[in-house]
C-alpha positions as CSV (number, residue, x, y, z in Angstrom):
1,X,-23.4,9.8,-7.4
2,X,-22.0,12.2,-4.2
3,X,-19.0,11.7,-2.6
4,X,-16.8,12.7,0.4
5,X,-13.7,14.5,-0.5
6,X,-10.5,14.3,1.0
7,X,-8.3,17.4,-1.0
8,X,-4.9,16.8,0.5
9,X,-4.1,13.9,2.5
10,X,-0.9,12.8,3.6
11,X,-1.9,8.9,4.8
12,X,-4.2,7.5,2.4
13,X,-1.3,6.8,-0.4
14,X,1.9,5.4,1.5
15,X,4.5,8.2,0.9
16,X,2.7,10.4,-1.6
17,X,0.4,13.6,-1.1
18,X,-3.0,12.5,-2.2
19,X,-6.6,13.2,-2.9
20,X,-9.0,10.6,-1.6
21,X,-12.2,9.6,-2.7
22,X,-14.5,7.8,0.0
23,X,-18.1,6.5,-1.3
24,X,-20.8,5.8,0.7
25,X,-22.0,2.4,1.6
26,X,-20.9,-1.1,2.7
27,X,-21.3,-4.3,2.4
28,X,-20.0,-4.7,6.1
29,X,-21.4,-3.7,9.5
30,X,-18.1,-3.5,11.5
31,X,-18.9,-1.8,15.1
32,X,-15.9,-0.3,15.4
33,X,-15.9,1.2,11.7
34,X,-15.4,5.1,12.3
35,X,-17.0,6.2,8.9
36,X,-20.6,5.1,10.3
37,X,-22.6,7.7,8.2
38,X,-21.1,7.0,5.3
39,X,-21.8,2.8,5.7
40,X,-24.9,3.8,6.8
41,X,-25.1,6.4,3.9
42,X,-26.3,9.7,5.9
43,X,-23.0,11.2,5.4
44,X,-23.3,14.9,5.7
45,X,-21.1,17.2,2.9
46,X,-21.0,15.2,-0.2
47,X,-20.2,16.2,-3.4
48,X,-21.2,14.8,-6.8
49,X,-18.7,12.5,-8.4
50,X,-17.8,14.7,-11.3
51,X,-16.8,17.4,-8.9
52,X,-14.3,15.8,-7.2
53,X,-12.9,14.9,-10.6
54,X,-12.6,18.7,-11.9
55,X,-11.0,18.9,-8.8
56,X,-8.4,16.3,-9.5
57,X,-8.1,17.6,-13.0
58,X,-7.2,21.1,-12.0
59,X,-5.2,19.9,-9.3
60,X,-3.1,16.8,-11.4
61,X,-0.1,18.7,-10.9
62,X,0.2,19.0,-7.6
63,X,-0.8,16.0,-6.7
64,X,1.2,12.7,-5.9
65,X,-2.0,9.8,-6.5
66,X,-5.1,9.9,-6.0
67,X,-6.8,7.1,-3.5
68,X,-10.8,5.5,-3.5
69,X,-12.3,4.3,-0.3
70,X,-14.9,4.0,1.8
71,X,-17.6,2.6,2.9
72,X,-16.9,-0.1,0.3
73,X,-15.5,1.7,-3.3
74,X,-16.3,-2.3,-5.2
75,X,-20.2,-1.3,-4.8
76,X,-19.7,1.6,-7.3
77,X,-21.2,0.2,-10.3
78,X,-18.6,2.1,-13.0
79,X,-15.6,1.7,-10.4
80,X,-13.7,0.1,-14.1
81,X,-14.2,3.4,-15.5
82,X,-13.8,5.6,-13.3
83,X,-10.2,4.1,-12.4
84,X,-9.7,4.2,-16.1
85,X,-10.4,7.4,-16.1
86,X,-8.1,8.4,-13.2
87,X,-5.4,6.9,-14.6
88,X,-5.2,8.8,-17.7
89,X,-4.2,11.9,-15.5
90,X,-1.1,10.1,-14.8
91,X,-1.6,9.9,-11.5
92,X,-1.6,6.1,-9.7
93,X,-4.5,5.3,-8.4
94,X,-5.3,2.9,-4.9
95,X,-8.1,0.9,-3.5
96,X,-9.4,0.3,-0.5
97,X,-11.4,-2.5,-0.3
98,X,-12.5,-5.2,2.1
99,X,-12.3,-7.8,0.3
100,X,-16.3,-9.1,-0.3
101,X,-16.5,-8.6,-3.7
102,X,-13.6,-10.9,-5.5
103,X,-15.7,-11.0,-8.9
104,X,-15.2,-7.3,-8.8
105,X,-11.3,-7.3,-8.2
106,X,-11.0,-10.1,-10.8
107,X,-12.7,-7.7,-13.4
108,X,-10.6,-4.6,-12.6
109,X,-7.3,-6.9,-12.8
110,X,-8.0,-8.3,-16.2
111,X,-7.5,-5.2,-18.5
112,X,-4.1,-2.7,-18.2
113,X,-7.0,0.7,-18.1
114,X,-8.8,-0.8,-14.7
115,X,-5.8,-2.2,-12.8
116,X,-5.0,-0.1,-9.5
117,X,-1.8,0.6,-9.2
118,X,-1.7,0.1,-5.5
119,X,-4.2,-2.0,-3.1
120,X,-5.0,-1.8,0.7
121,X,-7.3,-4.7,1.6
122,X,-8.7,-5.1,4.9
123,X,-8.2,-8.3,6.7
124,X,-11.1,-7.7,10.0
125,X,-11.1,-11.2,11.8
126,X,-10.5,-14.8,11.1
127,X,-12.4,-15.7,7.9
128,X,-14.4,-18.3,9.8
129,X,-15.6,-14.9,12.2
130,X,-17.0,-12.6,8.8
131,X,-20.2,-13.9,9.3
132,X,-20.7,-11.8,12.2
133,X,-20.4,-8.6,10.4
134,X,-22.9,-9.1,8.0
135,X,-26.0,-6.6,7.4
136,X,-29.5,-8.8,7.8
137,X,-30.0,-10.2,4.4
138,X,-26.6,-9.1,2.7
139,X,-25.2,-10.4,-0.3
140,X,-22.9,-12.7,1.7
141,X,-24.9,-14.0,3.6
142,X,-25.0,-17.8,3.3
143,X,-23.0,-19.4,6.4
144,X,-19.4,-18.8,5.2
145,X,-19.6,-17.4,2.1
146,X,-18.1,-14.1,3.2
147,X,-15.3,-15.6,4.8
148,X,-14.8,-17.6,1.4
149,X,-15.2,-14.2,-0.7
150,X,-12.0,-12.4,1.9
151,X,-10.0,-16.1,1.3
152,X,-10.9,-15.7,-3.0
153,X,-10.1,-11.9,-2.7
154,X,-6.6,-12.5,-0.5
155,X,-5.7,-15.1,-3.3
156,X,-6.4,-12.7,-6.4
157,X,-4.2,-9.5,-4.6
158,X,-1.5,-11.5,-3.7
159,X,-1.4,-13.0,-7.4
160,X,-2.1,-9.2,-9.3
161,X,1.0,-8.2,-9.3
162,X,0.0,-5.2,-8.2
163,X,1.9,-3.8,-5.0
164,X,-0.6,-4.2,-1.8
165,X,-0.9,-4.0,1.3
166,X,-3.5,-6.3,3.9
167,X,-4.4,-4.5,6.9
168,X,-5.6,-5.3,10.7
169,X,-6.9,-3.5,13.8
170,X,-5.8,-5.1,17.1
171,X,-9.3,-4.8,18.4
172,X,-9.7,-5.3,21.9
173,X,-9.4,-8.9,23.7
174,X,-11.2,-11.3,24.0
175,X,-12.7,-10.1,21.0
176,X,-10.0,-10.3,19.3
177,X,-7.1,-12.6,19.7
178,X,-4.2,-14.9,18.6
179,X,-6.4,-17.4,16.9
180,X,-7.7,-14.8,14.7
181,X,-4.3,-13.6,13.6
182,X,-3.3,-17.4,13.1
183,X,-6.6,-18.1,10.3
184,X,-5.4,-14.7,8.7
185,X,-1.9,-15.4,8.3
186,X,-2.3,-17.7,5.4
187,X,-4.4,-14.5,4.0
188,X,-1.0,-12.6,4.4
189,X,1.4,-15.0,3.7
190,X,4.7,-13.2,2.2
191,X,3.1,-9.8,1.7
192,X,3.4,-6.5,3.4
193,X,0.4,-7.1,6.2
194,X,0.0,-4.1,8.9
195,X,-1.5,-4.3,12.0
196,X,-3.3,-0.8,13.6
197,X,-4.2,-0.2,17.2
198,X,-7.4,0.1,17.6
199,X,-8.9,4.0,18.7
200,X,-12.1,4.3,19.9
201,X,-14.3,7.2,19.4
202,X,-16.9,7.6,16.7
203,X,-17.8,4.0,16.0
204,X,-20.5,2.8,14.1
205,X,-21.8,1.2,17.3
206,X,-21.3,3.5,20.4
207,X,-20.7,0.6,22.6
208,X,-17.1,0.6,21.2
209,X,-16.6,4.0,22.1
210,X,-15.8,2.6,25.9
């Protein structure tokens, strides 16, 4: 498995110095997503896996967390592990995610070893709307289903325990709008819920970039 590495980063983990971990892949197709090559996995400078963690084991003590992103870090097949694994260096440990993949989340939450300690999940448009950023012939791809999986995924985050975070991009109108901040505010509800202007430049499709 290769990697991107981010050694130092002062925005991934709020209010700690960390090391970030992005894997390649998604299960989305956002145009405006600025990590195209690594959704559409030709990401240039990866590293194998176990690199990055001698890296992160050399640099423990220096660090303040360490963070796994993406592309989308719930298609990693040993992401259990490898969080169990990054905790024992002391360090807390966040995901990113976007919320398609509740069975996942509910796995990770169930044992002490897998839990995150922090969570950033994505919350794009209204659920109703996640049909449009699909890949032809993805997982989710039964009419509503991935709008279903971000509702099951919301519900399971806001219920961990675990401190979070949901996330937004004020894309531009009329593609995006009140109504779709109205369907995700139940998503929200109570908790922390941060909403980004959008920048364009480097999106996955270049019509976005104008």
């Amino acid at each position: 498995m290769k990697i991107a590495l981010r050694k130092t980063s002062l925005v991934d983990y709020p209010g700690k110095i960390a090391a970030a971990i992005f894997f390649p892949g998604c299960n989305l197709r956002c145009p405006w997503c600025h990590n195209g090559d690594l959704v559409r996995g030709t990401a240039g400078g990866l590293i194998p896996l176990e690199e990055a963690l001698g890296f992160v084991e050399k640099r423990k003590r220096i660090l303040g967390a360490l963070v796994l992103s993406g592309g989308e870090p719930t298609l990693y097949p040993d992401l259990g592990a490898l969080i169990g694994r990054l905790k024992k260096t002391g360090l807390p440990v966040k995901l990113d995610t976007n919320g398609m993949r509740p069975r996942v989340l509910e796995e990770l939450f169930r044992t002490e070893h897998t839990r995150p300690d922090y969570i950033a999940m994505d919350l794009k448009l209204a659920p109703f709307r996640y049909a449009e950023l699909l890949p032809a012939g993805g997982e989710a791809s039964s009419p509503g289903a991935a709008g279903e999986a971000l509702e099951r995924s919301a519900g399971l985050v806001r219920g961990s325990g675990i401190v979070h975070e949901f996330r937004s991009l004020a894309l531009p109108a009329p593609f995006f709008g009140p109504a779709d901040l109205e369907a995700l505010r139940p998503l929200a509800l109570s908790s922390p819920w941060h909403i980004r202007p959008f920048q364009r430049g480097n999106c996955l499709d270049p019509a976005w970039n104008s």
